[in-house]
C-alpha positions in Angstrom: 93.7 192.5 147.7 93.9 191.4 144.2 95.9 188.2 144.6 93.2 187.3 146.9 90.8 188.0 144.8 93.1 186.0 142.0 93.4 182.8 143.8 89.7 183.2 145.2 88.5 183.0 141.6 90.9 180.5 140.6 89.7 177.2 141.2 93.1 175.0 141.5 94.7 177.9 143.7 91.2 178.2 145.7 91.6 174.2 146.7 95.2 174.4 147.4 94.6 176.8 149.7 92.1 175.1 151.5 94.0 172.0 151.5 96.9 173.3 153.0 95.3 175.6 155.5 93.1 171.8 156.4 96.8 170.4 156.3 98.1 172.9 158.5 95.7 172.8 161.3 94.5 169.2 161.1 93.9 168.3 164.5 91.3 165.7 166.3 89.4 168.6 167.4 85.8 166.8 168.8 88.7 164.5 171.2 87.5 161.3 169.8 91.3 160.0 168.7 90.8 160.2 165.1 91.3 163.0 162.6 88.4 162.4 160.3 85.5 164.6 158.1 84.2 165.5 161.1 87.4 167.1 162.7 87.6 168.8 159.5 83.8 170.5 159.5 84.6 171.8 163.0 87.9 173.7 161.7 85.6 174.7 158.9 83.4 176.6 161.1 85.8 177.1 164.3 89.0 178.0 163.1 92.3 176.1 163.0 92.8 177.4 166.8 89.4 177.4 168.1 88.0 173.7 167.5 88.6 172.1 170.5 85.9 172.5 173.4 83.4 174.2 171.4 79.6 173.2 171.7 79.9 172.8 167.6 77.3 170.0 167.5 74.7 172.0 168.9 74.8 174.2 165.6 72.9 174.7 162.6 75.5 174.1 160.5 76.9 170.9 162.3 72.7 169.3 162.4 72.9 169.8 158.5 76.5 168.4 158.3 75.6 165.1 160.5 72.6 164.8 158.2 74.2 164.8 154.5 76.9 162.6 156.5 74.6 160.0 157.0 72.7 160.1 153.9 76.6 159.3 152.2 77.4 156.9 154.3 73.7 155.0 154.0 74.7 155.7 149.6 77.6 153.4 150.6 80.1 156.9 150.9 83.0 156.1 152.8 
């Protein structure tokens, strides 16, 4: 429990972490032939094996996802 609790306060081993759990499960998960930011949000929420099929955008947290998406991509965000 403590190295959790070591890498969890740790910033750099916190983000590698993520990134290689993101790497590890990076999948097109919403079946639209990309892997993209949205993909990603869904493994976020769903899980590495349970992103594919789910009713995701129907969810609170994927209506306040769309809407900071498009507010970035209207800033000129890629």
């Amino acid at each position: 429990i403590a190295a959790f609790a070591n890498c969890a306060n740790d910033v750099f081993c916190a983000a590698d972490t993520v990134i290689n759990y993101m790497t590890k499960f990076r999948q097109d998960c919403n079946g639209d032939g990309l892997v993209d930011c949205e993909d990603f949000a869904y493994i976020h929420v769903l899980g590495g094996y349970g992103c594919r099929g789910a009713d995701f955008p129907s969810s609170p947290f994927y209506s306040r996802f769309s809407n900071c998406r498009r507010v970035l991509q209207a800033a000129g965000a890629p």
